[in-house]
VEXDREN-2710 file (C-alpha; in Angstrom, 1 decimal):
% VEXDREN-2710
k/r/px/py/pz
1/UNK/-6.3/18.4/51.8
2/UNK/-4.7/21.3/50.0
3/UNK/-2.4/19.8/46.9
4/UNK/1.6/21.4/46.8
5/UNK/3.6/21.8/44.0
6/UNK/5.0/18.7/44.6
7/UNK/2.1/16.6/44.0
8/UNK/1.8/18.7/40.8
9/UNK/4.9/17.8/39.7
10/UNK/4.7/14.1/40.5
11/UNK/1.3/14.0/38.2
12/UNK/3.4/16.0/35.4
13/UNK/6.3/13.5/35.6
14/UNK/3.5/10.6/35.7
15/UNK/1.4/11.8/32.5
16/UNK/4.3/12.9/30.7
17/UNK/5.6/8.9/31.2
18/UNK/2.5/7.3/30.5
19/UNK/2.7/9.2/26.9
20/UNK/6.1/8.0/26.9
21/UNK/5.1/4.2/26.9
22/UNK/1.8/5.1/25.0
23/UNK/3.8/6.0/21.8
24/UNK/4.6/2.4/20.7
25/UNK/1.0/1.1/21.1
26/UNK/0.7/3.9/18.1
27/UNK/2.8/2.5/16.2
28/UNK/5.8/5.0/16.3
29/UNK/8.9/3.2/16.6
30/UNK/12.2/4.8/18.5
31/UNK/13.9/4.5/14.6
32/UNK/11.2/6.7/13.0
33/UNK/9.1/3.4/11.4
34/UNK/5.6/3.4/11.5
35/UNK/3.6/0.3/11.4
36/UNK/0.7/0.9/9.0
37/UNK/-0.9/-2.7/10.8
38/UNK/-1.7/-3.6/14.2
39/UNK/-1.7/-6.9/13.2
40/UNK/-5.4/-7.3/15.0
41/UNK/-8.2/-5.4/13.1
42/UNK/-8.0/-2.9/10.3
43/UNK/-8.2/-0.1/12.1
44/UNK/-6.7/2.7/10.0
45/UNK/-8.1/0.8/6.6
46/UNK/-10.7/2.0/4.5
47/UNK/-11.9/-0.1/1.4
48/UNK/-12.7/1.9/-1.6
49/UNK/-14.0/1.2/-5.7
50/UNK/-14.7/-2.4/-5.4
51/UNK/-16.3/-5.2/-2.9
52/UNK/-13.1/-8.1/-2.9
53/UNK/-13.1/-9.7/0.6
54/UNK/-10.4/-8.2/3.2
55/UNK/-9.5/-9.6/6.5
56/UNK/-7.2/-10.7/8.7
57/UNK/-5.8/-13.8/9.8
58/UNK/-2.4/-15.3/11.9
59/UNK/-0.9/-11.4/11.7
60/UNK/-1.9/-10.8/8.0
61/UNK/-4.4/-8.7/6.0
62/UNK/-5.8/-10.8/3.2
63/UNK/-7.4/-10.2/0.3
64/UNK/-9.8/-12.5/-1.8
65/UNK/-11.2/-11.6/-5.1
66/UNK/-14.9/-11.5/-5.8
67/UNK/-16.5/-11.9/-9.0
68/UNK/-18.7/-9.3/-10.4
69/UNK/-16.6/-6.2/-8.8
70/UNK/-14.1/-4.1/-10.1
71/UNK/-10.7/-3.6/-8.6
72/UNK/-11.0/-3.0/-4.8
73/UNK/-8.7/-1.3/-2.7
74/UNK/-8.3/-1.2/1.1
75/UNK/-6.4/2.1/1.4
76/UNK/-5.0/3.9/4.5
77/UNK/-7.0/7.1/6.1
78/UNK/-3.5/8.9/5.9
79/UNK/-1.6/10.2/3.3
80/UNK/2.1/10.2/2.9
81/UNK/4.9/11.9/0.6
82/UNK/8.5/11.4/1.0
83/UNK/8.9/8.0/2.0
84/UNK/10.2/4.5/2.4
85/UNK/7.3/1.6/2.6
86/UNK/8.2/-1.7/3.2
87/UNK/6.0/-5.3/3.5
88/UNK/6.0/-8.6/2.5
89/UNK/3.6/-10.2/0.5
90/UNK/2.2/-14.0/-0.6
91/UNK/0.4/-14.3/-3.8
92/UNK/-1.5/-16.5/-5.4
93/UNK/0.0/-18.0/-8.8
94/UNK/-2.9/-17.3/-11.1
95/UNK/-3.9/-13.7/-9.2
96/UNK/-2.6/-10.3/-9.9
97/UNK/-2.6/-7.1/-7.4
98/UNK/-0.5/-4.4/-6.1
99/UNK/0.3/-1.9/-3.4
100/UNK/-0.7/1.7/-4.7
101/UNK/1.6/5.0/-3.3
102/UNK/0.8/8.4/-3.7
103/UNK/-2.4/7.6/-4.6
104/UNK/-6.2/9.3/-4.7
105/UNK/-9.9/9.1/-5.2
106/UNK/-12.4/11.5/-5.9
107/UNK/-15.7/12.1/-3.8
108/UNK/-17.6/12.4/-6.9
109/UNK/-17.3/12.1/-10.7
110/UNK/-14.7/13.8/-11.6
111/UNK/-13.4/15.0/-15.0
112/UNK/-9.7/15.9/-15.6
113/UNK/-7.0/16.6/-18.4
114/UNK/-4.0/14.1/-17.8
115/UNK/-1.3/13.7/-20.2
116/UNK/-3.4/16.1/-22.5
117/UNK/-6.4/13.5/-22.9
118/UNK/-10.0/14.5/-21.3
119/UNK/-10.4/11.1/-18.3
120/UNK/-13.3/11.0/-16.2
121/UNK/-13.0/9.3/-12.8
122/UNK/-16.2/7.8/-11.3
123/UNK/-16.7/8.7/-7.8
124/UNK/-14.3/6.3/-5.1
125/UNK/-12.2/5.2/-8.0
126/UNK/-8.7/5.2/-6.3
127/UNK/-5.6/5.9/-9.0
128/UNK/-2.2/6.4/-8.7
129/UNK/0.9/5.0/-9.1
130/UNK/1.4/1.1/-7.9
131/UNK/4.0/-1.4/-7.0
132/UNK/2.9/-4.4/-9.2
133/UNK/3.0/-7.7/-7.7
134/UNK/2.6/-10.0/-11.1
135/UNK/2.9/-14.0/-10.6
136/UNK/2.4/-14.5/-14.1
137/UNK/5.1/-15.6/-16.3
138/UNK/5.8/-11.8/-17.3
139/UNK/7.2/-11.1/-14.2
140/UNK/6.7/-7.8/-14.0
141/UNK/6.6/-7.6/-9.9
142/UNK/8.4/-4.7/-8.3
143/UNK/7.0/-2.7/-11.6
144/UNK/5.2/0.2/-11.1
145/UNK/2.1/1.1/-13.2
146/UNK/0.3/4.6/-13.2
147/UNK/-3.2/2.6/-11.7
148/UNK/-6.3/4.5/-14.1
149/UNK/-4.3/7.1/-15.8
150/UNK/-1.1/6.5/-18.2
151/UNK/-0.5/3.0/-17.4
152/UNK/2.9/1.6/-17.3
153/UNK/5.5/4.0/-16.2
154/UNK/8.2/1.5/-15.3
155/UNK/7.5/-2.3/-16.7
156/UNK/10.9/-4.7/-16.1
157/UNK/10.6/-5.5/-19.3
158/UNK/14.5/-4.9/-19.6
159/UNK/15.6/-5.7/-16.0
160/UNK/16.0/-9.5/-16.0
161/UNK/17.4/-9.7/-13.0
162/UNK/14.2/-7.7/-10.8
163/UNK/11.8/-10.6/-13.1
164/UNK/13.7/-13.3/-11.7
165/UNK/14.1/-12.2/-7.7
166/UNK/10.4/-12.7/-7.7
167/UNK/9.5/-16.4/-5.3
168/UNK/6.5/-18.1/-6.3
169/UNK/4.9/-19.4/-3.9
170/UNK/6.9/-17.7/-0.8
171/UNK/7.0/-14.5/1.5
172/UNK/8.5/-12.0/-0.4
173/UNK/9.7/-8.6/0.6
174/UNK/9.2/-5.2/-1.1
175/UNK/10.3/-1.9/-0.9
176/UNK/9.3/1.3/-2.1
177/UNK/11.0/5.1/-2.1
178/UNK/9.8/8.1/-2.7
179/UNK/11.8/11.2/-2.3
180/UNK/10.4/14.3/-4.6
181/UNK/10.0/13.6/-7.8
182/UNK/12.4/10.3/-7.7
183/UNK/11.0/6.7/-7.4
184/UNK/12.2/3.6/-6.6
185/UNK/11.9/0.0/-5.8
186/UNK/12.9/-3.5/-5.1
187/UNK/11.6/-6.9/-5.4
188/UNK/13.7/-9.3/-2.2
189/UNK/16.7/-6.5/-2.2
190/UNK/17.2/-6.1/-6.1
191/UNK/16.1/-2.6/-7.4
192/UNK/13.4/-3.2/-10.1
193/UNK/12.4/0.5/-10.9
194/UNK/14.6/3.9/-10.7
195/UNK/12.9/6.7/-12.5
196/UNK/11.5/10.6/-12.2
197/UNK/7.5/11.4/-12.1
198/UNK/5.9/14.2/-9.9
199/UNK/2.4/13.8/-10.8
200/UNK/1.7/13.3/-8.0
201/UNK/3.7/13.5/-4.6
202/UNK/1.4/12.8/-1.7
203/UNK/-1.4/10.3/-1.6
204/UNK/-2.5/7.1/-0.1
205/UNK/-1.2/3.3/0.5
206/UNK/-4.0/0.7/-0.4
207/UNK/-3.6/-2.9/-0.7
208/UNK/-5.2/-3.9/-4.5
209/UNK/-7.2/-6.6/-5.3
210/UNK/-7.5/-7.1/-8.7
211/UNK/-11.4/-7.3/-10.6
212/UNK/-12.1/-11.5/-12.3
213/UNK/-14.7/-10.2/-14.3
214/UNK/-17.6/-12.6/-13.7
215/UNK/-15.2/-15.0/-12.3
216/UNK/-15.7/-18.0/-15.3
217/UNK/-12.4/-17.7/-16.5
218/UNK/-10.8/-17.3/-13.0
219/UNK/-12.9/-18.7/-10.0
220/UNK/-13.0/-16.4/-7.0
221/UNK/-11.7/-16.8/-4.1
222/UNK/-8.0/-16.3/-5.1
223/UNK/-5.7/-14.4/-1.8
224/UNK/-2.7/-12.8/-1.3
225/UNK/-1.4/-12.0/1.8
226/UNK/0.0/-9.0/3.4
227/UNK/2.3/-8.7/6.5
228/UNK/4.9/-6.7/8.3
229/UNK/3.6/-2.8/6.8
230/UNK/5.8/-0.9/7.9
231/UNK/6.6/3.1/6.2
232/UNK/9.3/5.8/7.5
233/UNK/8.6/9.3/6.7
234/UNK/11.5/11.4/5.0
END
């Protein structure tokens, strides 16, 4: 039977839907938010410089430190640079980790000048800045520290009120903004850093797990939780 450009254009209208209701499954949202986890599997994950445990369970990606690792990082295989990142997070009380942004790793040993001081980076060490997430009685969560380069580049050392909005033992909600050189964020909707650095302005998200040493002075098996990743370009 010979097809009429009808039956084209019912196939064009038919694909051009089935796109249309595809788009969500990639997790595009109609508002411009992107959801960095399906929720099911770590598909879009990579882990890089350390061997702490990553999984997920009941909607969450959790991590579990391992003794006799450094720090590990399950990153994303994208890169982002202007941006808003949101997610909510469970820690436990004696464990420290972080979310990095606009961060990187090197294929191969790598030495660089940075802040006029000779570094050299060991091949998969990921660097860059991080969102701290610190349960410890510092309180220094919402922070963010320059991860394997100048260290910290916004403590809250002087921002009393970010230190207390942090919830032991609770979800808690972060946010982070990047927008050229300007960074920002908050700890459960109280701004905890505000400052200028363009080091760096694209790079990765990763999920941190922070090294125990040899685990005697803090037993492995420690978590934190991850849900509800969710980033909007700008």
């Amino acid at each position: 039977m010979k097809s009429t450009p009808r039956f084209y254009d019912r196939i064009f209208r038919l694909a051009v839907l089935a796109a249309a209701l595809a788009l969500p499954a990639a997790g595009l949202a109609a508002d411009g938010w992107i959801a960095l986890f399906n929720g099911r599997d770590l598909n879009g994950w990579e882990q890089h410089s350390g061997q702490a445990k990553y999984r997920v369970e009941n909607d969450c990606i959790v991590g579990q430190t391992v003794a006799g690792t450094p720090n590990s990082f399950l990153c994303t295989t994208r890169t982002f640079g202007d941006f808003i990142l949101e997610f909510e997070f469970k820690v436990a009380p004696d464990m420290n980790s972080g979310v990095q942004f606009r961060s990187e790793y090197y294929t191969r040993e790598t030495e660089t000048t940075i802040a006029g001081k000779q570094r050299k980076f060991p091949a998969d060490r990921v660097f860059g800045y991080q969102y701290e997430i610190d349960p410890s009685p510092r309180a220094f969560t919402g922070g963010v520290y320059d991860e394997a380069r100048r260290g910290w580049l916004a403590d809250l050392k002087d921002n009393p009120d970010a230190q207390k909005a942090f919830r032991q033992g609770e979800w808690n909600h972060a946010r982070i903004q990047c927008q050229g050189d300007h960074i920002q964020t908050w700890i459960n909707g109280v701004k905890a850093a505000d400052f200028r650095d363009a080091m760096t302005l694209r790079g990765l998200i990763a999920l941190q797990v922070h090294g125990i040493g040899d685990g005697k002075k803090r037993p492995p098996g420690e978590e934190i939780r991850w849900r509800n990743l969710r980033l909007k370009e700008l």
